[in-house]
N, C-alpha and C positions, 0 to 999 in steps of 0.2 A: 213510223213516227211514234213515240213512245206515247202513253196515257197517260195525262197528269188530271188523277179523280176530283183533284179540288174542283176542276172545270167542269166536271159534270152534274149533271141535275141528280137528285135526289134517286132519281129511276134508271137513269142510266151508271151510276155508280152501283145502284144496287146489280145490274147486268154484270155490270164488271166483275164485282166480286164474286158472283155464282158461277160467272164461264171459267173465270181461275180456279173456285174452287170444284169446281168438275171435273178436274185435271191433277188434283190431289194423288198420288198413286205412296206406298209404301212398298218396300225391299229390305230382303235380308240377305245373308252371307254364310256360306258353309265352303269351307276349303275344299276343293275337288280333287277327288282318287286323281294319283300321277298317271298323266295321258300317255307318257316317255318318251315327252317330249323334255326338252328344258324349259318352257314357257308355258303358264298357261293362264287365260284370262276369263276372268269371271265378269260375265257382263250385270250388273245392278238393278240401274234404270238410264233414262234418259229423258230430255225436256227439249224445246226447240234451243234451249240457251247455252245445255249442260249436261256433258252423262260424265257416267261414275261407274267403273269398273274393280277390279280386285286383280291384280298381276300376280302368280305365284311363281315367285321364280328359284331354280332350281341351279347345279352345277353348270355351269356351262351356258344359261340366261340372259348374261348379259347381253346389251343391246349396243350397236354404234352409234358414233358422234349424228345427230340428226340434231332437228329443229321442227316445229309446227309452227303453220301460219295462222293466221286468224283464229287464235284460240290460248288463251294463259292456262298452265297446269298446276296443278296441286297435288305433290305428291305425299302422304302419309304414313309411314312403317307402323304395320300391324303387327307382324311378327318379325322378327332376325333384328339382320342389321344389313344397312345400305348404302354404297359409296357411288356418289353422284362428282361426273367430274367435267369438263370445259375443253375447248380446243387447247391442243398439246397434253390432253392428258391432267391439264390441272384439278387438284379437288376443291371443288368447291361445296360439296356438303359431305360430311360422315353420321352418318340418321343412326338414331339406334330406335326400338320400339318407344311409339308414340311421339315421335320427331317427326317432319315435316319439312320441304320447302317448296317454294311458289316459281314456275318461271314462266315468266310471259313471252307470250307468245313472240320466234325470231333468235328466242336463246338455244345458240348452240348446246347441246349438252350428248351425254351419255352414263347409263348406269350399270353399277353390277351389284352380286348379293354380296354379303360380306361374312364372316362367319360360317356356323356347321351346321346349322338349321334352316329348312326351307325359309325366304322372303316371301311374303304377304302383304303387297303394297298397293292401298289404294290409291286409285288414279280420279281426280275429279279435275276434267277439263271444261274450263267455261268458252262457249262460241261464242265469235261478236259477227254478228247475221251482215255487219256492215262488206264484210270481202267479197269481192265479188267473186272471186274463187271457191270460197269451203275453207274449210279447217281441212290442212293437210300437214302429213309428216313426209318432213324432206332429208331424204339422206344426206350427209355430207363423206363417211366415208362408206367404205363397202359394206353393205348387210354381210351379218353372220349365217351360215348354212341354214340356222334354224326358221332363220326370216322367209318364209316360202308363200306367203299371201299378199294378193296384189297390192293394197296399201302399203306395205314395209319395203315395195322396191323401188319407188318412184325416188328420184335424183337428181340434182341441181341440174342444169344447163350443161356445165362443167363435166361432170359424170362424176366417176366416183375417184377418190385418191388413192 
């Protein structure tokens, strides 16, 4: 049940705001030596609500049509450029550095780099603690060879196309 401070007394607000703000943490960002792989993820930070990572992706990085549950994404181009596209292939974002778009959570998508220069895209996904499931990502078509960790293989009902 969420906090609403107006409700609280004088002393219990002040709790409030010192258990939040104990939980303050700061992070930084340095591009990582190529692992050789095509993908690599820089982890940030994280909160019970929200983490933030750094995708650097490489030739060959791009990712399949999936979806996440219980969770809207926000994706940001730091460096290159980015072509984010929808079932059949369609596009529906072309990012270039310091572009952006948001999909909530249930949206099909899939993305690749664009250009000759590595992608640098951060990823800030918010969780909604309501699912009774987790935040997860759901394939919709086949993972790429490079997808080899257990979160990236999980599949609809259906399996894969």
């Amino acid at each position: 049940m969420p906090i609403n401070p107006a409700k609280l007394s004088p002393e219990e607000k002040e709790a409030f705001h010192r258990e939040a703000e104990s939980r303050v943490t700061t992070f930084s960002y340095k591009k990582p030596e190529p692992s050789g792989r095509p993908k690599d993820v820089s982890f940030l930070t994280k909160s019970s609500l929200m983490k933030v990572n750094v995708q650097t992706v490489r030739d060959g990085g791009e990712n399949n049509l999936h979806y996440h549950t219980n969770s809207d994404t926000t994706w940001m181009v730091l460096k290159g450029e980015c072509k984010f596209y929808g079932p059949g292939d369609v596009l529906i974002a072309d990012l270039k550095e310091h572009e952006g778009i948001i999909l909530p959570g249930g949206s099909r998508y899939w993305f690749e780099k664009a250009g000759d220069e590595d992608l640098e895209l951060l990823q800030m996904q918010a969780l909604d603690k309501s699912g009774t499931d987790g935040a997860k990502r759901i394939n919709v078509d086949k993972h790429k060879d490079w997808m080899d960790t257990e979160n990236l293989l999980v599949y609809e009902e259906a399996g894969a196309r």
